[in-house]
LOKOL-328443 format. One record per residue: chain; residue in one letter; residue number from 1; x, y, z of N, C-alpha, C in turn. Coordinates in pm, whole numbers, padded with zeros to 5 digits. Layout:
// LOKOL-328443
{pt 'A'; 'A'; NUM; {X; Y; Z}; {X; Y; Z}; {X; Y; Z}}
...
//
This chain:
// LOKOL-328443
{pt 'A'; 'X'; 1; {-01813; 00007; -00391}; {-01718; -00009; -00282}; {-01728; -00148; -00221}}
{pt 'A'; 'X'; 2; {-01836; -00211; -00223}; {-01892; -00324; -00150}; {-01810; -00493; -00261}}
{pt 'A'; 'X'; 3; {-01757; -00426; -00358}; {-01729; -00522; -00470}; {-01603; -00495; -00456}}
{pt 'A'; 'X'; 4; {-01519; -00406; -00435}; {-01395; -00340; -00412}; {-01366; -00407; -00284}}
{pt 'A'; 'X'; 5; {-01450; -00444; -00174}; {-01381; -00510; -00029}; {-01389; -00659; -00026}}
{pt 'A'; 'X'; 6; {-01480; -00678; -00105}; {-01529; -00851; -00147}; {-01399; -00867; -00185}}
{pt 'A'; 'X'; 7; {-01375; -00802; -00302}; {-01207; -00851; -00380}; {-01110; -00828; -00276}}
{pt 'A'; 'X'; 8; {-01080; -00746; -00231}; {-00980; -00713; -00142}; {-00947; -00849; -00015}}
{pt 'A'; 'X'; 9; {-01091; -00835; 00042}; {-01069; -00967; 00138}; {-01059; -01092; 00040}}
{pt 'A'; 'X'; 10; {-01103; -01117; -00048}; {-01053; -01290; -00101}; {-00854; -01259; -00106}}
{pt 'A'; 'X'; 11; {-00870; -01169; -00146}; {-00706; -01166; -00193}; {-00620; -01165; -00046}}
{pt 'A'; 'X'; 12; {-00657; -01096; 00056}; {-00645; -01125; 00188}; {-00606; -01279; 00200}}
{pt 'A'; 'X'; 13; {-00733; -01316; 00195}; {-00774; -01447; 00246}; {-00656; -01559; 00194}}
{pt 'A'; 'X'; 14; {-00682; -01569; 00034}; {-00619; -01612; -00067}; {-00414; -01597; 00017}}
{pt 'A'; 'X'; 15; {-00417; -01544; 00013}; {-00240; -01481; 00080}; {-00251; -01549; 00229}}
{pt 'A'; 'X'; 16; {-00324; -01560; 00289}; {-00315; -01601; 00435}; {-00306; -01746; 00384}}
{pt 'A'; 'X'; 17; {-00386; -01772; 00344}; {-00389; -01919; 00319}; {-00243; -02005; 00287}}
{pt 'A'; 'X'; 18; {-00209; -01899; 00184}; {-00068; -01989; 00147}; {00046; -01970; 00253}}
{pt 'A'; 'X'; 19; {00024; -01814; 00277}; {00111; -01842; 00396}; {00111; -01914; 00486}}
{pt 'A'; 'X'; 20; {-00045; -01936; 00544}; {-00009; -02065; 00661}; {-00038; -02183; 00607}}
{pt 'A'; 'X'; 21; {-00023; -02174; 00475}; {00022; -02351; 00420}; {00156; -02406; 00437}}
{pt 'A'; 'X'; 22; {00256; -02315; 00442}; {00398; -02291; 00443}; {00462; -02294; 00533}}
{pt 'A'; 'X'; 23; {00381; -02229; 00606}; {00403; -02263; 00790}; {00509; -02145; 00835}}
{pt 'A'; 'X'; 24; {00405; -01996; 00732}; {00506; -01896; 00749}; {00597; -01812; 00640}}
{pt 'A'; 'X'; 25; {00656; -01743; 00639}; {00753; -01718; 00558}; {00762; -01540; 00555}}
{pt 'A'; 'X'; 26; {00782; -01492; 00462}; {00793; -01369; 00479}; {00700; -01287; 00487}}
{pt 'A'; 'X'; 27; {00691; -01203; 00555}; {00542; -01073; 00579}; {00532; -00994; 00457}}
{pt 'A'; 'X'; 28; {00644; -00992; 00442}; {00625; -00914; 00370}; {00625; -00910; 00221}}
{pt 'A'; 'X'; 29; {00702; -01022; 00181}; {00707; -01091; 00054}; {00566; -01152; -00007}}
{pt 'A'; 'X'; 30; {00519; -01220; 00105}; {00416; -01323; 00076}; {00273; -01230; 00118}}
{pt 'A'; 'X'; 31; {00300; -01142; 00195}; {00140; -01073; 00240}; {00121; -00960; 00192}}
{pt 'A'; 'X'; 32; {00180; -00862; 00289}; {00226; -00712; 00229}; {00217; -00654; 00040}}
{pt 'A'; 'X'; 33; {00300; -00724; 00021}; {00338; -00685; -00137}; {00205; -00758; -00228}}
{pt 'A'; 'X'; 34; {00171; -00838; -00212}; {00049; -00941; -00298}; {-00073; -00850; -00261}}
{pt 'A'; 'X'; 35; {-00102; -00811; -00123}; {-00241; -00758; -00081}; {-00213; -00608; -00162}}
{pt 'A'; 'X'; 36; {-00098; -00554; -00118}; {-00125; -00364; -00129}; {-00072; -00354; -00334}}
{pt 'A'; 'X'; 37; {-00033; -00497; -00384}; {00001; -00499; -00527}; {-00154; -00488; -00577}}
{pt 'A'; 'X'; 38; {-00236; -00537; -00532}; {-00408; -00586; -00598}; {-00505; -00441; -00536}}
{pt 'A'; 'X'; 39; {-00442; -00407; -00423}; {-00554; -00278; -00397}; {-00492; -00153; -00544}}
{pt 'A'; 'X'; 40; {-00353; -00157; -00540}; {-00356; -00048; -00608}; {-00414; -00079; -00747}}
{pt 'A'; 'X'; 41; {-00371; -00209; -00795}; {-00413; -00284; -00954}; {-00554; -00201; -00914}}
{pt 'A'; 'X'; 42; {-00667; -00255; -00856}; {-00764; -00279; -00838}; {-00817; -00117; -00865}}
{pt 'A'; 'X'; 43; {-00765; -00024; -00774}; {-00837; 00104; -00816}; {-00785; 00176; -00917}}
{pt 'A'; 'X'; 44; {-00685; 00180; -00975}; {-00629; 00174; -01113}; {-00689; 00100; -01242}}
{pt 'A'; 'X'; 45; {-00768; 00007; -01214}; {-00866; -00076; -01301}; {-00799; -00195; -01384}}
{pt 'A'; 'X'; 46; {-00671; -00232; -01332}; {-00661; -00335; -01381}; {-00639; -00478; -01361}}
{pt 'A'; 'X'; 47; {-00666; -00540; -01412}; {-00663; -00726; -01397}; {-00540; -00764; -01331}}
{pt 'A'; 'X'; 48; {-00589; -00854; -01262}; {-00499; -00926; -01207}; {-00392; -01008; -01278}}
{pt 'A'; 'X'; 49; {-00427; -01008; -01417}; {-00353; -01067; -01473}; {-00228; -00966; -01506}}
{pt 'A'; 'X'; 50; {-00237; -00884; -01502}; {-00150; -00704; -01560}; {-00095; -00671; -01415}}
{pt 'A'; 'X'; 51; {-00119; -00777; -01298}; {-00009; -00734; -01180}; {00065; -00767; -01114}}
{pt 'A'; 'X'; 52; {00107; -00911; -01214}; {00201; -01006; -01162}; {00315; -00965; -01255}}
{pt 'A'; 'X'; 53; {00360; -00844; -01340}; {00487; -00791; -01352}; {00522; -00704; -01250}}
{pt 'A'; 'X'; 54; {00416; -00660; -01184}; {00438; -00556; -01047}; {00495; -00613; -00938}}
{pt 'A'; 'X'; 55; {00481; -00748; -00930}; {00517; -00798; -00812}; {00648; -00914; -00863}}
{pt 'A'; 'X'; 56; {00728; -00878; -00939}; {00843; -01022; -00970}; {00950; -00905; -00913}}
//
């Protein structure tokens, strides 16, 4: 579980970042959908690379 929140918060983190590189933009486009796209990848077991068709 402790490896499961490590990932979770970088991907957090990772998403905040760009958003306030941007100076903003959508909640839900840019945060929402990227964070709750990687929790589900994530307990489903798969790569991040297998969840960027989930999110286009």
């Amino acid at each position: 579980m402790q490896r499961a929140r490590r990932s979770l918060r970088s991907t957090v983190e990772r998403a905040l970042d760009r958003f306030g590189a941007r100076g903003g933009g959508d909640l839900v486009a840019d945060l929402a959908l990227p964070v709750s796209t990687a929790a589900v990848a994530q307990l489903l077991g798969l790569t991040v690379e297998r969840t960027g068709a989930w999110s286009s």
